[in-house]
N, C-alpha and C positions, 0 to 999 in steps of 0.2 A: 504494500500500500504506500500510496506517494502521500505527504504532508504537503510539498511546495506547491500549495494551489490558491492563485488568486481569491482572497474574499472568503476566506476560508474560512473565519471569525462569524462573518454577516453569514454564510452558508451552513454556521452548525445552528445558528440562530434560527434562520428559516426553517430549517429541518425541524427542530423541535416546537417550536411554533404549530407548524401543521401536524404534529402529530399531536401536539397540546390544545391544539383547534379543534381538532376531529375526537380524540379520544379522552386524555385528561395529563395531568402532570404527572400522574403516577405510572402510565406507561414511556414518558422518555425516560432512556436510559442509555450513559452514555456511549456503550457496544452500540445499540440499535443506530444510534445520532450518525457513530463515525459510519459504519457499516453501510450509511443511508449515504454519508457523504465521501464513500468511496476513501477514507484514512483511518492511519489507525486510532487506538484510544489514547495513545502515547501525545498525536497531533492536538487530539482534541481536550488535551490538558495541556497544550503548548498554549493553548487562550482562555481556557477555563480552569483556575486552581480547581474549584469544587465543583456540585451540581449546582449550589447556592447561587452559584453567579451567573450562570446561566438561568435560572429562575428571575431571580433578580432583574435578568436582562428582558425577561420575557414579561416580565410585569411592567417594565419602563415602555418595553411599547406599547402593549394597551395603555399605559396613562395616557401616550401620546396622544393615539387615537381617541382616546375620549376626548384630549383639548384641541385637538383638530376638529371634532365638532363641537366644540363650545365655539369658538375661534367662525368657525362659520354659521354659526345659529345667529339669526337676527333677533329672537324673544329670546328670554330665560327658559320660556315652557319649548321653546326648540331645544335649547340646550339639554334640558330634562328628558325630553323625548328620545335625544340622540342619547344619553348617556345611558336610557334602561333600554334603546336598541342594542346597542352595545352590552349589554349582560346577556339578554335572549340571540342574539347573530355569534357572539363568543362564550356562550354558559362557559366552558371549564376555563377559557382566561380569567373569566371574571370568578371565578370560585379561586382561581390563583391570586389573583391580585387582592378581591375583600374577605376570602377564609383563610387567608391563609396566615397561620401563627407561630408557625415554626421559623420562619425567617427572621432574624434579627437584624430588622431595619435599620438599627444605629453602625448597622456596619457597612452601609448604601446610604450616606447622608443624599445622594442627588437622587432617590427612590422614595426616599423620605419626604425632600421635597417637594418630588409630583404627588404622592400621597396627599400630603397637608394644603397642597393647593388646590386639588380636586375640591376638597370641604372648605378650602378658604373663598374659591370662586363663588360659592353658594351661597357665603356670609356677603358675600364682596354688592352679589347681583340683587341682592336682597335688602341691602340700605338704602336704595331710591325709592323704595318702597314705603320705606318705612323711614322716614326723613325725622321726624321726633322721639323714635325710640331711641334707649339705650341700648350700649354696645353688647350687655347681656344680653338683653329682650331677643336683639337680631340676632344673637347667637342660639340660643334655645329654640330660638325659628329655626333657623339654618338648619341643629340639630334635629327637628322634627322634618322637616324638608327631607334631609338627605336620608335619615331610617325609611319614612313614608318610599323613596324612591328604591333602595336596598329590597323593601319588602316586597312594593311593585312586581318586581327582578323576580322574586323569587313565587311569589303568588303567580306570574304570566308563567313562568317556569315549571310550574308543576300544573298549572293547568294544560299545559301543551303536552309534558312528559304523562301524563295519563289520559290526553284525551276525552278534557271535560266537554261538556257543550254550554258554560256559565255563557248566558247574551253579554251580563252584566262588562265581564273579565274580556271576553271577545269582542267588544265597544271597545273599552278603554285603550284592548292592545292596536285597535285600529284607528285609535282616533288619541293619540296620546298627548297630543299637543293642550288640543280641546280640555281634557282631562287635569291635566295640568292648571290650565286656564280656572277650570273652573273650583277647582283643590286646594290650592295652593296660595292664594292671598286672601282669603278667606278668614 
């Protein structure tokens, strides 16, 4: 097996990516990774001390992708919309990135920071709203915001994983925006 292969780095990333996409984090592993990317496992700790960092890595790009659609939402309730799209189009990223407790974030300070600005952006969109509260007030908002949106996530999530037929849940997932709108500054 050769190591010297352009992008080698970004290519074990993709690799476990799509298998973390498709399947979950518990099947990469890093035989399958290299094996997938044609090097051995020797290469694929020539860029990854542990599995951690690779996780790690694979969690910083869903953050991306979540602020690439913040970033392009013109409401909050688009942002909102895009960001519980983003749970149900990636479940096991996002079971990687909000279940997951095993990782010790303080050893990924720039992980840490897309974390805390995910829930900072919430606090941030949610002051023009609320122009005479207090900075607690808008935080306890924020906080009930972003659980309400988490649970969202996971409510759409097993209604699809079992094949409910709720109208209720089947509205909201089709019309998320709406939902939003009407939830949310309430």
């Amino acid at each position: 097996m050769s190591y010297h292969k352009e992008n080698l780095k970004e290519q074990i990333v993709e690799i476990a990516w799509d298998i973390c996409k498709t399947e979950s984090w518990q099947k990469v592993n890093m035989r399958k990774v290299a094996k997938e990317a044609k090097v051995s496992t020797t290469a694929f700790y020539r860029h990854f001390k542990k599995k951690d960092d690779l996780k790690a890595e694979l969690m910083r790009r869903g953050y991306e992708i979540i602020d690439e659609g913040r970033k392009d939402a013109d409401t909050f309730a688009g942002w909102g919309a895009h960001y519980i799209r983003f749970g149900l189009d990636y479940p096991h990223i996002y079971d990687l990135m909000f279940g997951n407790i095993d990782l010790d974030m303080s050893l990924y300070p720039d992980l840490e920071a897309l974390h805390d600005a995910a829930f900072d952006e919430v606090y941030l969109a949610l002051k023009p709203f609320m122009p005479d509260a207090s900075k607690r007030d808008i935080k306890i908002k924020a906080v009930n915001i972003w659980t309400s949106i988490h649970g969202l996530v996971g409510l759409l999530r097993r209604e699809v994983s079992q094949g409910g037929e709720s109208k209720e849940l089947k509205w909201i997932e089709n019309n998320l925006e709406d939902y939003l709108k009407m939830t949310t500054f309430r």
